[in-house]
C-alpha positions in Angstrom: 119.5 128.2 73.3 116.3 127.0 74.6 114.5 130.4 73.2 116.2 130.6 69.9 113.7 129.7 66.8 116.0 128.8 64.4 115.5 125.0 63.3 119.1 123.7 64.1 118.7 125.2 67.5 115.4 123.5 68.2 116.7 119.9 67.2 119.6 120.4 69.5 117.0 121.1 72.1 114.9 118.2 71.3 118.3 116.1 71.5 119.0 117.0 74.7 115.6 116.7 76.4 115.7 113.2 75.2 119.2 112.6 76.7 118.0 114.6 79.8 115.6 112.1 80.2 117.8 109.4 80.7 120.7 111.1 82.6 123.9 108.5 82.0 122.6 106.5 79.6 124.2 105.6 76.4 121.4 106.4 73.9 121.7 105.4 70.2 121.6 107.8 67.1 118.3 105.8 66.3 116.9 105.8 69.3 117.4 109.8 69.7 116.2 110.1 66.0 113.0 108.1 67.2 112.4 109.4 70.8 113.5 113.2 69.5 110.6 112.7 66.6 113.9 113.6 64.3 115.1 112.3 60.8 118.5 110.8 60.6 120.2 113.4 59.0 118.4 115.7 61.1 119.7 114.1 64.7 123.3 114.2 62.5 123.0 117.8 62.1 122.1 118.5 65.5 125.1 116.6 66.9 127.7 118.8 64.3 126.2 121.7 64.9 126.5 121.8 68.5 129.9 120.6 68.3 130.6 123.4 65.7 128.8 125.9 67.7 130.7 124.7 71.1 134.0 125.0 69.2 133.5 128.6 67.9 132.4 129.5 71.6 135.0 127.5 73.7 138.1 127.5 71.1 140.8 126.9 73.3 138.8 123.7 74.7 138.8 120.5 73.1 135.0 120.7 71.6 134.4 117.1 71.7 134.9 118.1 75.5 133.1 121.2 75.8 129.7 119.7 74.1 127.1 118.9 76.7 127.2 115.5 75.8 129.5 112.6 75.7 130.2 110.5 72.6 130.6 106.8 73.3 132.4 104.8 70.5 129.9 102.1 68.7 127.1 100.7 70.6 127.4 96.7 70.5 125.1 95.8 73.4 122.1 95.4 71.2 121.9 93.9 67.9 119.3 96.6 66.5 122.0 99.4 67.5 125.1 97.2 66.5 128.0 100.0 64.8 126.3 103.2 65.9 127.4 106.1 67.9 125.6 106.6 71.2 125.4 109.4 73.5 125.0 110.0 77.1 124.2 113.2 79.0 125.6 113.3 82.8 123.6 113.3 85.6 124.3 116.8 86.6 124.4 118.4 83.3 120.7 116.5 82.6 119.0 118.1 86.3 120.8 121.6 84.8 119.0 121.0 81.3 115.8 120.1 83.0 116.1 123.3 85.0 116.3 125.2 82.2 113.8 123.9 80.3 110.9 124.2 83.2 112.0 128.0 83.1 110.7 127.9 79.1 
């Protein structure tokens, strides 16, 4: 993933090195679109096509499962993020991702 050139592949990337970053940590759709240097409908993609992509590659798993993130309901905690989806990357799965991405 990490090599692939295509554009959807690379904002997926850029997703998850934000998320990476901040291992367990809900993280809002604008502040990924911000820290990920992303467009709104650009972080949007990013999410469905990873969840697509895990889908077609895991199809007897639940895909909202088998992404490598977790999607938590509507942020509320902060007024600016109020009705948003965040996202959170686990511990492990951010050291793995960092890993990877050092090999790069």
């Amino acid at each position: 993933m990490i090599a692939d050139g295509k554009t959807g592949t690379f904002r997926c990337t850029k997703m998850l090195d934000v998320l990476a970053r901040r291992p367990d940590e809900a993280v809002g759709l604008r502040e990924l679109e911000q820290e990920a240097g992303l467009g709104h409908n650009e972080i949007r993609g990013a999410v469905s096509g990873m969840t697509h992509f895990c889908g077609l590659r895991w199809p007897d798993a639940d895909s909202r499962r088998s992404a490598p993130w977790t999607k938590i309901g509507r942020r509320i905690d902060r007024d600016d993020q109020r009705g948003e989806f965040a996202y959170a990357l686990t511990a492990s799965r951010a050291r793995n991702w960092l890993r990877a991405r050092q090999g790069d």
